[in-house]
C-alpha positions in Angstrom: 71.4 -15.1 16.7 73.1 -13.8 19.6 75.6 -16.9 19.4 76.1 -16.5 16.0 77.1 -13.0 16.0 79.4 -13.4 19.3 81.0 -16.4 19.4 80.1 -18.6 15.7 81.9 -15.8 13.5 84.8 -15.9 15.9 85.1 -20.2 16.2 84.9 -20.1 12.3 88.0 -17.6 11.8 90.0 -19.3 14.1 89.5 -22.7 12.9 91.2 -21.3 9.7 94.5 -20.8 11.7 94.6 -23.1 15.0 93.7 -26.9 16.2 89.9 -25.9 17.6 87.6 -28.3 19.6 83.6 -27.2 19.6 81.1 -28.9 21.5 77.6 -28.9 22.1 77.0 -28.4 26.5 74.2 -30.6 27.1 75.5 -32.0 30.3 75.4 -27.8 31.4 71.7 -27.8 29.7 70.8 -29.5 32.7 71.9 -26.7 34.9 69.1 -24.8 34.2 66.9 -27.6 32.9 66.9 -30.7 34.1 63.0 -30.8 34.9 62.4 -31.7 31.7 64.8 -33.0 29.3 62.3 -34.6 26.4 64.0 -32.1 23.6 67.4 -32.5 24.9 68.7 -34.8 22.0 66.6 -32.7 19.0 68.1 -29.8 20.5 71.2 -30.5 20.2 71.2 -31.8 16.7 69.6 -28.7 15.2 72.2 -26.3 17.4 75.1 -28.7 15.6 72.9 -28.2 12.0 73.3 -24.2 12.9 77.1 -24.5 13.3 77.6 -26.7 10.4 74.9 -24.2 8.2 77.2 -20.8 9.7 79.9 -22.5 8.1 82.1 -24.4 11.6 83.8 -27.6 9.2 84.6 -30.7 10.6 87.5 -31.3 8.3 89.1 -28.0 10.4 87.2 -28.5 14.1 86.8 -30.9 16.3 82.7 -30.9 16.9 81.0 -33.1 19.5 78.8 -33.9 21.7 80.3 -33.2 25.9 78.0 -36.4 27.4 80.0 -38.6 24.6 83.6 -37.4 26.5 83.3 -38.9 30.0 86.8 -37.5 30.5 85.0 -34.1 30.9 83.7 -35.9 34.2 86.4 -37.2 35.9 88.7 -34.5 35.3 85.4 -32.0 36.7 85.8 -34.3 39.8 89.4 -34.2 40.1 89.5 -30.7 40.2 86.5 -30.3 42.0 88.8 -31.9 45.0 91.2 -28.8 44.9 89.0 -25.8 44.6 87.6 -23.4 47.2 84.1 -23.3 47.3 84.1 -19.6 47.7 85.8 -19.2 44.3 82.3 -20.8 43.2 80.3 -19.2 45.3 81.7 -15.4 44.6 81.3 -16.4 40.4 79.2 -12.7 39.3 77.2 -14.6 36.4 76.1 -17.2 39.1 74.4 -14.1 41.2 73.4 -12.6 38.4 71.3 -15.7 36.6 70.0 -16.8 40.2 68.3 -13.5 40.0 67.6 -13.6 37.1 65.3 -16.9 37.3 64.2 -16.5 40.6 61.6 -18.2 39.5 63.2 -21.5 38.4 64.5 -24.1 41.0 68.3 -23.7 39.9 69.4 -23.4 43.8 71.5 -26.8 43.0 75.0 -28.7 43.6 75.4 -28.8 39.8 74.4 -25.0 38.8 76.9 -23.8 41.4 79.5 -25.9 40.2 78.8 -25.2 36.7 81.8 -22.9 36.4 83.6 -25.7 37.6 82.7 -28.2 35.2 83.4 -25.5 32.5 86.9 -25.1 33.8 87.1 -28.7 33.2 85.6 -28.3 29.7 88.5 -25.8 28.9 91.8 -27.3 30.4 90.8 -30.7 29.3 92.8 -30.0 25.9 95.4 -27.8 27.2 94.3 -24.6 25.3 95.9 -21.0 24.9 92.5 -19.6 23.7 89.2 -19.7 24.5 86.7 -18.2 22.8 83.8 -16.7 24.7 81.5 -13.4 25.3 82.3 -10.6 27.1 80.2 -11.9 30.0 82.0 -15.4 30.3 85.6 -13.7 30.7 85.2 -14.7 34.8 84.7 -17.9 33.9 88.2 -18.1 32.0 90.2 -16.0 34.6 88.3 -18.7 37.6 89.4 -21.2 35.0 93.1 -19.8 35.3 93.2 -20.0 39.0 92.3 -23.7 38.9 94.9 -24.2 36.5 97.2 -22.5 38.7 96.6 -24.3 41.5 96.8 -27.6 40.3 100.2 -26.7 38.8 101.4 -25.6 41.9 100.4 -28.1 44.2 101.3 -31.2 41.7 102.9 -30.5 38.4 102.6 -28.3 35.3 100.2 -29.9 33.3 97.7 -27.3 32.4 98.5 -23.9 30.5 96.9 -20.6 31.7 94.1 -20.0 28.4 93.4 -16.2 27.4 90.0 -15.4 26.4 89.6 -14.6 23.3 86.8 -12.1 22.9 84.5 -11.3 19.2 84.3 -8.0 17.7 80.7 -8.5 19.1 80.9 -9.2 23.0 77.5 -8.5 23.9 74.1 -9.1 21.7 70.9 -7.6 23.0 68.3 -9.3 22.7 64.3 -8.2 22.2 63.8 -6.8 25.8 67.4 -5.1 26.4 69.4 -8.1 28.4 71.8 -10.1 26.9 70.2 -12.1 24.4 69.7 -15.6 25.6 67.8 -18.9 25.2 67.4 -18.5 29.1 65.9 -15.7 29.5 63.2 -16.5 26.3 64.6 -13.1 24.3 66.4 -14.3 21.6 65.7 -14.4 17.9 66.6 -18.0 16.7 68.8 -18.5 13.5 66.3 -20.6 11.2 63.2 -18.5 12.3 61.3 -17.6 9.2 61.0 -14.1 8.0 57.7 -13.3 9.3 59.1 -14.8 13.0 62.2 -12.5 12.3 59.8 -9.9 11.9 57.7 -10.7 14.8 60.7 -10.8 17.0 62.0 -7.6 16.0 58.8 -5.9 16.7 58.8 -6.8 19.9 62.2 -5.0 21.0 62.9 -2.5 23.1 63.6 0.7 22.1 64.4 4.1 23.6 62.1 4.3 26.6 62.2 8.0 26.7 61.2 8.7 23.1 56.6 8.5 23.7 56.3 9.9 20.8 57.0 9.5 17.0 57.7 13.5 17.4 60.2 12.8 20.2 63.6 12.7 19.6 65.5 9.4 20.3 68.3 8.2 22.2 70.1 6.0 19.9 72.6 4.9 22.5 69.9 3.5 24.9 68.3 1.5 22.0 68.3 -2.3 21.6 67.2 -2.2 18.1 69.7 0.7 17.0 72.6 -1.7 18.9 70.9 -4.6 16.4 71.5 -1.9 13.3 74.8 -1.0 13.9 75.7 -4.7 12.9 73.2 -5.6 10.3 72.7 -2.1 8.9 76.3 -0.8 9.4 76.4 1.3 6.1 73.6 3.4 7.5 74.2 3.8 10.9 75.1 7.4 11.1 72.4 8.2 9.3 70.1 6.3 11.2 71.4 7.5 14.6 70.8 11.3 12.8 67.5 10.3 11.7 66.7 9.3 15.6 67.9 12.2 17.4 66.0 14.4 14.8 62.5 12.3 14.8 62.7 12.0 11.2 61.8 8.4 11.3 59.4 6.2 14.1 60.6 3.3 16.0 58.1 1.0 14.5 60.0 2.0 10.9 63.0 1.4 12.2 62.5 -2.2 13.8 61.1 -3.4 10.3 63.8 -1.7 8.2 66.1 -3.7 10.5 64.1 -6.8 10.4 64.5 -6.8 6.6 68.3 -6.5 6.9 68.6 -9.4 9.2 66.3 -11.8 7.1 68.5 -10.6 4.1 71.6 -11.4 6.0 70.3 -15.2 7.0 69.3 -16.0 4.0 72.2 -18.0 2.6 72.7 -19.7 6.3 68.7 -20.9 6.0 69.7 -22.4 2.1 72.7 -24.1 3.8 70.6 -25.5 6.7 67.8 -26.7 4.5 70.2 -29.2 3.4 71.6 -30.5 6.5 68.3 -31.0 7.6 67.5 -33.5 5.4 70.8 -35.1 5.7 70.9 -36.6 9.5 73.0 -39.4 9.3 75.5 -36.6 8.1 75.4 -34.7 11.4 75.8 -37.9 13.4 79.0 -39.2 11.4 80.5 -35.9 12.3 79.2 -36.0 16.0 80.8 -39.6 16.0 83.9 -38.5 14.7 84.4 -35.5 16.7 83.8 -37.4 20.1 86.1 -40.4 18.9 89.1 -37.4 18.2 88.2 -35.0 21.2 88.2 -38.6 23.2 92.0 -39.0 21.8 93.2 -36.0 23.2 91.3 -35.6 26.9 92.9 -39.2 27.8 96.4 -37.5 27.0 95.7 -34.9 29.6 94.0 -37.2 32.0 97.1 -39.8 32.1 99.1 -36.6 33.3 96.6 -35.5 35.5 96.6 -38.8 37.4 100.4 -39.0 37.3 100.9 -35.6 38.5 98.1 -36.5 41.3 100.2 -40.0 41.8 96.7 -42.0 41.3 
């Protein structure tokens, strides 16, 4: 949900008005997860069902797969050869997710040099825009120094992209972090109601407020974050309703619940269907790679001129 609300509403307004190229990351899956890749391929076909279902169109976007686009590779090596490590190394989301999952064994060639295969992800089709979470900006400004570089030491081949941020930059998810898949808070798409429910009830709300007579701090609250998008009619009242102890936590996480089930409910109908369609999602995953394919070489034969390979 936290992908739908920050970056899918954004990706589907802007394949209205520009050329846009989507792809599902599972070679940067493995980052984090390579011990065990045995839902790898099922994952990625339901994540392209949920952007088909929130409405991305294949007749507009350009939607693949990144493993089918081996020019992501070589041009991830290529620049790879002309960047500082310490521009890796000094990445704040790379510090922050090591601590994050101490626990995991992600102390690896490929999760440092993630940013670097993103980089390669971007530039590969020459972009102006990128559109990412308020937490990813780094990664587009590291991916603007590469560019940079490589213009300045060979040729101008690569434009500098801006990131282009959502009206919502930062979801959070059930215990207060930003919501994601990596860190096991989030509150999947095609979850059914009572799941939604579940999830919800789990949140984390103002820690100060003990008890249902204590006032809240709406500010501090996960769920009231959740409420000013999916409930934005009410929210003043809500936030007066909080501060005043007029109504529990426990009231507001199902009230909230309800009004994200309500909003999901078309997207479930849509994804219904595309479930039982599959050789429809892999036409489209076909026909994305074969067009994204198209346009990498272009950059690549530049690349290698410019590099005089």
């Amino acid at each position: 949900m936290g992908n739908w609300l920050g970056a899918l509403k954004l990706w589907i307004n802007l394949q209205e008005e520009y050329e846009t190229f989507y792809f599902v990351a599972d070679w940067h899956a493995l980052t984090t997860g390579y011990e065990d890749t045995s839902q790898l391929r099922e994952n990625r076909r339901q994540m392209v069902i949920d952007w088909l279902a929130a409405g991305l169109d294949p007749a507009q976007s350009v939607i693949f797969v990144q493993s089918d686009v081996k020019e992501h590779a070589e041009l991830h090596l290529l620049l790879s050869m002309i960047t500082p490590l310490g521009w890796l190394e000094r990445m704040p989301t790379y510090k922050e997710i090591l601590r994050e999952l101490e626990a995991r064994q992600i102390s690896t060639y490929g999760f440092l040099g993630y940013p670097m295969l993103q980089a390669a992800d971007i530039l590969i089709y020459r972009p102006y825009g990128v559109p990412v979470g308020e937490d990813q900006l780094p990664h587009v400004e590291f991916t603007r120094e590469v560019a940079r570089r490589f213009n300045h030491l060979y040729e101008p081949v690569f434009p500098e992209p801006e990131g282009l941020v959502s009206e919502t930059p930062r979801v959070p998810g059930i215990d207060g972090r930003r919501m994601s898949k990596s860190f096991g808070n989030h509150i999947e798409l095609a979850s059914p109601p009572d799941v939604i429910r579940e999830r919800v009830g789990q949140m984390i709300t103002d820690p100060a407020r003990v008890r249902r007579t204590d006032p809240g701090h709406p500010e501090v609250c996960s769920v009231f974050a959740l409420a000013r998008i999916f409930r934005a009619t009410e929210t003043d009242g809500i936030r007066e309703d909080c501060e005043h102890a007029r109504v529990g936590c426990v009231d507001c996480k199902a009230a909230l619940a309800e009004a994200i089930i309500e909003a999901l409910r078309p997207f479930r109908q849509r994804r219904q269907e595309l479930e039982r369609d599959e050789l429809t999602v892999e036409k489209i995953l076909r026909e994305g790679a074969e067009r994204a394919r198209a346009e990498a070489a272009v950059t690549l034969r530049r690349v290698r001129e410019a590099m005089r390979l």
